[in-house]
C-alpha positions in Angstrom: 31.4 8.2 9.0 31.4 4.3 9.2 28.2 4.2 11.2 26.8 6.7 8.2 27.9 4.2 5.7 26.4 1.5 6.9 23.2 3.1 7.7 22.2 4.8 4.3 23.2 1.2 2.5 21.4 -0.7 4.9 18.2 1.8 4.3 18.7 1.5 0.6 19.7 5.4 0.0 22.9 4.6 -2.2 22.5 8.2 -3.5 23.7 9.4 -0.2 25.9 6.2 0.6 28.2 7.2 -2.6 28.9 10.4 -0.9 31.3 8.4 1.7 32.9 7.1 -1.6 36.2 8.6 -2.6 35.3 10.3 -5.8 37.2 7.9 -8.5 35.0 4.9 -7.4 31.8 6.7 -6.5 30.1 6.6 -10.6 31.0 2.9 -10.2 29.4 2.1 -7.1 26.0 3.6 -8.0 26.2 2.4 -11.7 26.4 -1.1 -9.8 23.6 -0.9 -7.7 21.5 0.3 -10.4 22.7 -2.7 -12.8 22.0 -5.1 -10.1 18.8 -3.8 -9.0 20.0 -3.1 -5.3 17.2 -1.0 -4.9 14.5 -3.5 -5.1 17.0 -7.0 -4.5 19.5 -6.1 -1.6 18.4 -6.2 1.5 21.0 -5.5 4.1 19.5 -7.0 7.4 22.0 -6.4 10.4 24.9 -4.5 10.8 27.8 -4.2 13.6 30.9 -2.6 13.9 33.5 -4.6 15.2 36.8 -3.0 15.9 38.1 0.5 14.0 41.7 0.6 13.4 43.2 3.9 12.8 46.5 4.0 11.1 49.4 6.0 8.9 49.2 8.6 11.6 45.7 9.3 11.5 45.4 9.8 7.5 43.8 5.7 7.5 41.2 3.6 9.6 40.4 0.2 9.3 37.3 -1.1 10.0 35.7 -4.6 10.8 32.0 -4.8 10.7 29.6 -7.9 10.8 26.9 -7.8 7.7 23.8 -9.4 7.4 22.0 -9.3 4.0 20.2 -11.2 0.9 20.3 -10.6 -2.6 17.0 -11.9 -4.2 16.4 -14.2 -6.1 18.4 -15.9 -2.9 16.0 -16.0 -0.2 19.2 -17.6 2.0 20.8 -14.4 4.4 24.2 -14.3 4.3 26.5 -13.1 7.5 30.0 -12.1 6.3 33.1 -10.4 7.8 33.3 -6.7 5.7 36.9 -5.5 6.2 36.4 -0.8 5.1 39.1 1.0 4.6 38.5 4.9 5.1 41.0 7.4 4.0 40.9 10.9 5.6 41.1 12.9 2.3 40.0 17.0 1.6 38.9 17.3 5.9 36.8 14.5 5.7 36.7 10.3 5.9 35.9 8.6 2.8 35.6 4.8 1.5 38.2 3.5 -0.3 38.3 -0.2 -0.6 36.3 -2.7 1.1 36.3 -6.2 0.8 33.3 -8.8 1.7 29.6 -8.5 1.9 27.4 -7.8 -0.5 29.6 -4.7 -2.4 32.9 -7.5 -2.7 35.1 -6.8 -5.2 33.4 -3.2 -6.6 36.1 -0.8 -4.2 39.8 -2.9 -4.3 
């Protein structure tokens, strides 16, 4: 699921990304990559998990990755520390909030 994530956003197929989205947040999440052009600007470079965390007896995993990515018009990459949290909702793991990287502050 994480791996997933990370792949389809760091391929630019955010159609398929939002399906790791719990549903309440997903119509925001694409409505912001169309609004800031994603498509065409963002340009996610590297990616590595770091450490998963899974806790509330099972039902929650935290999850540390390294990101590398540009937006244009910066031409500058950026490395940040993206902290996911997945919820295991309906049989499967879903995105709930994440903070850092280029999606920071669009899943609280």
């Amino acid at each position: 699921m994480v791996e997933s994530f990370h792949q389809r956003v760091r391929w630019k197929d955010y159609r398929i990304a939002a399906r790791f989205i719990v549903p309440e947040r997903r119509q925001d999440f694409e409505r912001a990559r169309r609004e800031k052009q994603d498509e065409r600007d963002l340009s996610i470079t590297d990616y590595e998990i770091e450490d998963v965390e899974i806790v509330e007896e099972g039902q929650r995993a935290i999850v540390t990755s390294r990101i590398k990515w540009m937006r244009l018009p910066s031409v500058s990459e950026q490395s940040d520390t993206v902290t996911s949290e997945f919820v295991y909702r309906d049989g499967k793991w879903m995105l709930e909030k994440q903070s850092g990287g280029p999606f920071d502050g669009e899943l609280p």
